[in-house]
C-alpha positions as CSV (number, residue, x, y, z in Angstrom):
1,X,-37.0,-5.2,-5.1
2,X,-33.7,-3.7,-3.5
3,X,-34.1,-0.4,-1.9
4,X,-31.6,1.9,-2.7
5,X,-30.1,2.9,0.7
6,X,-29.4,-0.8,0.5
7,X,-27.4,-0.1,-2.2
8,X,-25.2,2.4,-1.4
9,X,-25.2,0.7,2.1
10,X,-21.3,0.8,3.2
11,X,-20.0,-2.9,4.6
12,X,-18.1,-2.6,7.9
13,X,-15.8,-4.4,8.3
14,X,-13.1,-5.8,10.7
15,X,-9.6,-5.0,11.1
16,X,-8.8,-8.7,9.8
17,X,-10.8,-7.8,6.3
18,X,-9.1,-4.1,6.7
19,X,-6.1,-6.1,6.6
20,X,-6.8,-8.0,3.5
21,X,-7.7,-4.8,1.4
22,X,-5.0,-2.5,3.0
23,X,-1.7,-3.4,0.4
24,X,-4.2,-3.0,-2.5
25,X,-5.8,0.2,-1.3
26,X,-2.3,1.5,-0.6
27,X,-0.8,0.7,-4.2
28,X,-3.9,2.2,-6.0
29,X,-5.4,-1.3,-7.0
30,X,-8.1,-1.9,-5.1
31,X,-10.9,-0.8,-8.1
32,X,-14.1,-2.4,-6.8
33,X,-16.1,0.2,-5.4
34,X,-17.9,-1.7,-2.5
35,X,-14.5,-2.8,-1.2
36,X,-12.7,0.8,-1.9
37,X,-15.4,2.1,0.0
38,X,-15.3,-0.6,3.2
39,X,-11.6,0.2,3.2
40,X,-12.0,4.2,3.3
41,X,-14.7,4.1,6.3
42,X,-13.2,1.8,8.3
43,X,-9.7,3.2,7.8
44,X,-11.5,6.4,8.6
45,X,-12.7,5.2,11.8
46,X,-10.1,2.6,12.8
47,X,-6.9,4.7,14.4
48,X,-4.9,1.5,14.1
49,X,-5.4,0.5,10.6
50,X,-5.0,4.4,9.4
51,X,-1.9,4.3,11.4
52,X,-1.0,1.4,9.2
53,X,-1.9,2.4,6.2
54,X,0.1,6.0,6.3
55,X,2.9,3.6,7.2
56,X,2.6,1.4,4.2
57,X,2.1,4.3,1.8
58,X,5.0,6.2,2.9
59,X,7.0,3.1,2.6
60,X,6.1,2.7,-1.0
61,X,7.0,6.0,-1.5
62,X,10.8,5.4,-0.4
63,X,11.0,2.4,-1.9
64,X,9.6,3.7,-5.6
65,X,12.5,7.0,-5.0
66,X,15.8,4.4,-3.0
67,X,16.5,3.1,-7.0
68,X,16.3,6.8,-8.5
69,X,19.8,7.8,-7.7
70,X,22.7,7.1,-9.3
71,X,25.3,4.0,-7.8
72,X,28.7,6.2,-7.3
73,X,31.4,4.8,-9.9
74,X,33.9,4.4,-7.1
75,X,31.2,1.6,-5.7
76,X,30.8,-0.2,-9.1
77,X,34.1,-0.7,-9.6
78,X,35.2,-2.1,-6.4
79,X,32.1,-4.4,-7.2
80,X,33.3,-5.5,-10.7
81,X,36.4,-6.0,-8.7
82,X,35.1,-8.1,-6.2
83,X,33.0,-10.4,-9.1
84,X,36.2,-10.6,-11.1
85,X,37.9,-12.2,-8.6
86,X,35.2,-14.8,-7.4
């Protein structure tokens, strides 16, 4: 018979397993609630790995917004340029 503190019992969990989780937490995909939730309290207590995962997040961010704008014209066609002479 499981008790049920045991479970909603929270696994802690090393910076090495942090690790593992961190690149799905950060993109949204980590869905399994036992692991979301290892992630979030050890992030929450682990300066290191929240330090790392702010990084990673913000990184995302600039990455998703650096193919938003618009290549210049002047840049394409020194490119088609370049190509039509290779």
């Amino acid at each position: 018979m499981t008790n049920e503190s045991d479970t909603n019992e929270i696994n802690d969990i090393d910076c090495l397993e942090a690790f593992d989780y961190l690149y799905a937490y950060v993109n949204g995909e980590l869905k399994e609630p036992k692991e979301l939730a290892a992630i979030e309290h050890h992030i929450g207590h682990c300066m290191s790995c929240f330090s790392r995962s702010q990084i990673e997040g913000e990184l995302n961010k600039r990455l998703k917004n650096a193919g938003r704008d618009k290549t210049p014209d002047t840049l394409k066609n020194k490119m088609l340029k370049l190509l039509e002479n290779i």
